[in-house]
N, C-alpha and C positions, 0 to 999 in steps of 0.2 A: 754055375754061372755067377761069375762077381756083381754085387747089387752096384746098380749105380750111385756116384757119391752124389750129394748133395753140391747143387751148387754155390760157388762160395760168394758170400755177399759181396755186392756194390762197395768199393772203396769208397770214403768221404771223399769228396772234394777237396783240394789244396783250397787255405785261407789267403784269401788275396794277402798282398801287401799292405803294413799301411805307409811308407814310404816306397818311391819307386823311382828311378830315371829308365827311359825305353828309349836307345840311342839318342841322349841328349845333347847338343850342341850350343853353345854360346859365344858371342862375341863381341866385342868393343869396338870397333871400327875394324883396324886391320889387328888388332891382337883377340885372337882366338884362346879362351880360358877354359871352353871343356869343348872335347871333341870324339864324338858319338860314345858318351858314359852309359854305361846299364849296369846298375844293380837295382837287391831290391835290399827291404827294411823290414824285418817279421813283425807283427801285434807283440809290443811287448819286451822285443830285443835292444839292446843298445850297440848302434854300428857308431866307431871312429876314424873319420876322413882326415888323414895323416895327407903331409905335403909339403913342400917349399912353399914360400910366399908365392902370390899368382898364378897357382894352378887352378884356382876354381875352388878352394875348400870354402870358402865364405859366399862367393857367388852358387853354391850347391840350398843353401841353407835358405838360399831368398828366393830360389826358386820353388825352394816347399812351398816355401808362405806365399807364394805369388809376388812377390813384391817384384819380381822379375818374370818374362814368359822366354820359354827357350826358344831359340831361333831354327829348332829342328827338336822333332824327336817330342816323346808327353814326359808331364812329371806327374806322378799320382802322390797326393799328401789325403792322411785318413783315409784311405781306401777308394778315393775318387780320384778321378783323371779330371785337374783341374788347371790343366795347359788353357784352355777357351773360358775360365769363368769369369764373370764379369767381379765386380767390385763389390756388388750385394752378395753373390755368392763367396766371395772372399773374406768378408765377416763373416759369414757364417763358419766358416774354414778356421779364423781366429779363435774361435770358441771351444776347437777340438784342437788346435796347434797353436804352441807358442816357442818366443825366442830370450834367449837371455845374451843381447848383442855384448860385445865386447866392451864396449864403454858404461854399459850397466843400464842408461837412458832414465835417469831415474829423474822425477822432478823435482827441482832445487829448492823449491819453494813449500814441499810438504815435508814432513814430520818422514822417517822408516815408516813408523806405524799409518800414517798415510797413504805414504807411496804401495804400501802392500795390501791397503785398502778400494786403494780404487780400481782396481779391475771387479769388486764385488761391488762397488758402490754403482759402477756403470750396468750392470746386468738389471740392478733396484728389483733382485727378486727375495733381500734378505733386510730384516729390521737393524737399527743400529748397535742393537745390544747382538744378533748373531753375527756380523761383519767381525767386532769387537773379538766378541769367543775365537771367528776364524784363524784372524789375524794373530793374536794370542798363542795359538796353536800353532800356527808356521812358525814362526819365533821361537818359540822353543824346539820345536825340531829342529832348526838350525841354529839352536843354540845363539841368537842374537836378540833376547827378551831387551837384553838390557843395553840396546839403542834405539829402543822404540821411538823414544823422542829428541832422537836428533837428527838433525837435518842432514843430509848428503855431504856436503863441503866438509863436515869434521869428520868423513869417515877416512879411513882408506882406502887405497882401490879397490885389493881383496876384499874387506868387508863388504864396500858397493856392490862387487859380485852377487856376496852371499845375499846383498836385500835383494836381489835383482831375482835372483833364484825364488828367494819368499815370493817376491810379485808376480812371478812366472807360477806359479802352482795357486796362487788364489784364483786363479783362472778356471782350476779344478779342471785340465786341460787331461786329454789323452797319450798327445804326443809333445814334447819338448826340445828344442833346439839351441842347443850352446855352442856361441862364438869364440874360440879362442878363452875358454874360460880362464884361465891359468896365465895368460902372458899378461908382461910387465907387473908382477906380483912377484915380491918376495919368498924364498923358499920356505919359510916357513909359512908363512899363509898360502902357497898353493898344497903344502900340504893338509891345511884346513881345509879350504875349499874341494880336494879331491875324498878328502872325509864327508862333506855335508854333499857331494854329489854321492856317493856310493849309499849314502844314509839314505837320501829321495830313490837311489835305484832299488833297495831292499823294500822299501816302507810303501811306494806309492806304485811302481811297477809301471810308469809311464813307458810308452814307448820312445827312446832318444835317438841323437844326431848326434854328435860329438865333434866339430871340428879341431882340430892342435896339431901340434908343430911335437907336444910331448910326446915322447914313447912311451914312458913311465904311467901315464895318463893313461894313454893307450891301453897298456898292459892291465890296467887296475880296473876299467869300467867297460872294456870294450868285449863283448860276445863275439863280434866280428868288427875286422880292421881294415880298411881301405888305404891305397897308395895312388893319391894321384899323380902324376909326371909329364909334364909339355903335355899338358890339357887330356890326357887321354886317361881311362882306367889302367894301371900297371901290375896293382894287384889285389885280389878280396878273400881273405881265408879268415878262420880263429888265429889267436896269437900262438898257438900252440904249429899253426902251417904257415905264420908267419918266421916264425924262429928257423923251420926247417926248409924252409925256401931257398933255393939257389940265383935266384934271379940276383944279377949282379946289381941294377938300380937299388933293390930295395935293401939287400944287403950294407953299400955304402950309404944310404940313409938313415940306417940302424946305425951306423957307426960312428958316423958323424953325428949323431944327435948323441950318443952316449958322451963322445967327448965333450959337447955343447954341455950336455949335464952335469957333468963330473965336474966342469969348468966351475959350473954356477954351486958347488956347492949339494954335501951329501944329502941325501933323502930318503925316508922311508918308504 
């Protein structure tokens, strides 16, 4: 007689998300910019939300943060469904998510090394000489020690990027969300900027958002790649089920952005 086998252990549980849309919908009056989205965002993964202007790739990114609430459907940001939170719990939200908007939002009136300070100086859980050591140390990981002390208006846009990045991680944040990092930047400086982002994705293993217009971009930081199109999800694989996809949208969106590319100038 065959012994009985042992039974085999309890599976672990699936880790939530910590980004998520669950048929989300949004609208503007009568223009509809997403319309019933679902994906999710693993602990840790870096997803990039690809698209034409006015699908929704930048209205995604504010629905993390709450700065927007969907008109259908939950958003989970840090592993909570924060569709109903009020405005106290939405700080709290700030402290484990941040964003690095498109215009950089930096304040014109402090110093780099300021502006990358005060998200530690508002927490006041650190003395002036540790702020000091912090900031110190973003800076050189992004390699921008030596604009510490100049003001916003002499930088460039790219550089503003790159402080905007610094101030986005003094936050010492879990998950990070970038708008459009790389447009109206010069080719050489987005291919800086796509160096000190890939630098933050080895080094700090935040969990990202990525929205762009880049493929290139896409290709280089993204673990999984999104397509949005007339407000609806079109497609969500690795780059690798991206390339091999037959879907005709995404295919001529690959294509036309290569040409868009190749227009502006070679890159690595």
């Amino acid at each position: 007689m065959a012994a009985a086998s042992a039974p085999s252990a309890p599976s672990a549980p699936a880790a939530p998300p910590f980004f998520a849309f669950e048929h989300v919908s949004k609208a503007f009056g009568a223009n509809r910019v997403l319309e019933d989205v679902s994906f999710t965002v693993a602990r840790g993964e870096t997803l990039c939300i690809m698209g034409r202007s006015g699908v929704g790739k930048s209205v995604s990114l504010r629905l993390f943060m709450g700065f927007l609430k969907p008109d259908q459907g939950r958003v989970i940001a840090a592993e909570n469904d924060i569709t109903d939170w009020s405005e106290a719990q939405l700080t709290r939200l700030h402290e484990k998510v941040t964003m690095v908007f498109q215009s950089g939002a930096l304040f014109d009136s402090l110093t780099v090394g300021e502006n990358v300070a005060f998200p530690l100086e508002q927490r006041g859980s650190l003395s002036e000489e540790e702020i000091a050591t912090v900031v110190d140390g973003l800076l050189d990981m992004l390699e921008i020690r030596r604009y510490r002390d100049e003001l916003p208006a002499r930088l460039s846009t790219g550089m503003k990027r790159a402080v905007a990045i610094a101030r986005a991680l003094a936050a010492r944040p879990e998950g990070i969300l970038y708008d459009e990092p790389t447009t109206m930047v010069d080719p050489l400086m987005v291919q800086t900027i796509a160096d000190l982002m890939q630098k933050v994705q080895h080094q700090v293993k935040l969990t990202s958002v990525v929205v762009t217009h880049d493929t290139r971009l896409a290709r280089r930081l993204g673990d999984r790649v999104v397509l949005l199109h007339d407000s609806r999800l079109r497609f969500i694989g690795t780059v690798a089920e991206m390339d091999a996809s037959d879907d005709p949208v995404l295919k001529t969106f690959l294509a036309e952005d290569e040409v868009t590319l190749a227009a502006a100038g070679p890159r690595s």
